[in-house]
C-alpha positions in Angstrom: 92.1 78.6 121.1 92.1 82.4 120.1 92.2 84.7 122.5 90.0 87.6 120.8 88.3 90.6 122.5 84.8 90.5 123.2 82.6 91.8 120.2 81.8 95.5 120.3 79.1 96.1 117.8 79.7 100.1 118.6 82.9 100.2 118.1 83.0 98.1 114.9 80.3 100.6 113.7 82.6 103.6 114.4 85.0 102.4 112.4 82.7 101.5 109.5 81.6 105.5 109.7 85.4 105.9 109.5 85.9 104.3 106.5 83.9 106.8 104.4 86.2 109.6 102.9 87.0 112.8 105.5 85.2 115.5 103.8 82.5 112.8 102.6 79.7 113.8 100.4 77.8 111.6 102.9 76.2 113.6 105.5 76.4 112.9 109.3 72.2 112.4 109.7 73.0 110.3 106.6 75.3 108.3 108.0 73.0 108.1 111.1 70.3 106.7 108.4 72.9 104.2 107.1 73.8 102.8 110.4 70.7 102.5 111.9 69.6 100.2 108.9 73.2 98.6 109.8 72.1 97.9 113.0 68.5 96.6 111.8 70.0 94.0 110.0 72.8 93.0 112.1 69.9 92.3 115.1 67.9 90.0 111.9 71.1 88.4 110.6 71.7 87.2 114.6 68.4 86.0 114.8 69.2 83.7 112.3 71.9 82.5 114.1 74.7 84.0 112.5 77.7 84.7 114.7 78.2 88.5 115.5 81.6 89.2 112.9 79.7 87.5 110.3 75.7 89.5 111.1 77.9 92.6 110.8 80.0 92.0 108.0 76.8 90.6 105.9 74.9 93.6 106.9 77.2 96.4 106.3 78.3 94.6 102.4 74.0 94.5 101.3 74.0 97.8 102.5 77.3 98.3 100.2 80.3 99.6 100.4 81.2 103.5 101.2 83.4 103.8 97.7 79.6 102.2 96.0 77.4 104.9 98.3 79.6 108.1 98.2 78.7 108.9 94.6 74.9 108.4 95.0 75.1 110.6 98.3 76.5 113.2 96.6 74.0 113.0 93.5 71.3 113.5 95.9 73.2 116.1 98.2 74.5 118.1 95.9 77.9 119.9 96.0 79.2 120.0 99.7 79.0 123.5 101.1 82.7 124.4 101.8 82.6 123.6 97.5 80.1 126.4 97.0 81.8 128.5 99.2 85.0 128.1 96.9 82.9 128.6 93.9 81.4 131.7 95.0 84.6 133.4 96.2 86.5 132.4 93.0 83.8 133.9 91.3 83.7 137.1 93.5 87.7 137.9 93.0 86.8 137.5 89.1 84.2 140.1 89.4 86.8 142.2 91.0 89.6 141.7 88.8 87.5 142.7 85.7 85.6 145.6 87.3 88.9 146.9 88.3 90.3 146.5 84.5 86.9 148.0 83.4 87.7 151.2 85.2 91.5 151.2 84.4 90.3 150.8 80.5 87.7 153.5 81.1 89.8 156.3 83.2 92.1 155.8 79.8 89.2 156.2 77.5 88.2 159.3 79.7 
């Protein structure tokens, strides 16, 4: 007989959160959203009569997987914000760089 450890639905769920990408397009009240419909059908799947690895494992796959969610997340959430940051600084140092050129060109011209 196996000697397993006692099923820990939390902790299994952690690591499922875990398994979406670090800097995930996927929100954390997403993510909040996604588990709790995890956790709905986990508690239906049981009901069934399902063991618990297998209620999980069937919930969390019809939910899908993060690599199939990530993209839709981040067509509805747009670019993350540390992205627009980048976008806007990158943009500011251009501004500089050709207002400074603009006056080099023009102190010439003067």
């Amino acid at each position: 007989m196996e000697n397993r450890p006692p099923f820990d639905l939390n902790e299994r769920l952690r690591f499922w959160r875990q398994s979406f990408s670090a800097p995930s397009t996927v929100r954390e009240q997403d993510l909040d959203e996604l588990e709790a419909h995890v956790r709905d059908g986990f508690e239906s799947l049981q009901k069934q009569g399902l063991a618990d690895d297998e209620a999980l494992l069937i919930a969390t796959r019809r939910l899908g997987r993060p690599t199939e969610l990530e993209p839709e997340y981040a067509k509805r959430n747009g670019i993350p914000e540390w992205q627009a940051r980048a976008f806007w600084m990158i943009i500011g140092c251009f501004v500089y760089v050709a207002g400074t050129n603009l006056a080099t060109v023009a102190s010439y011209l003067t």
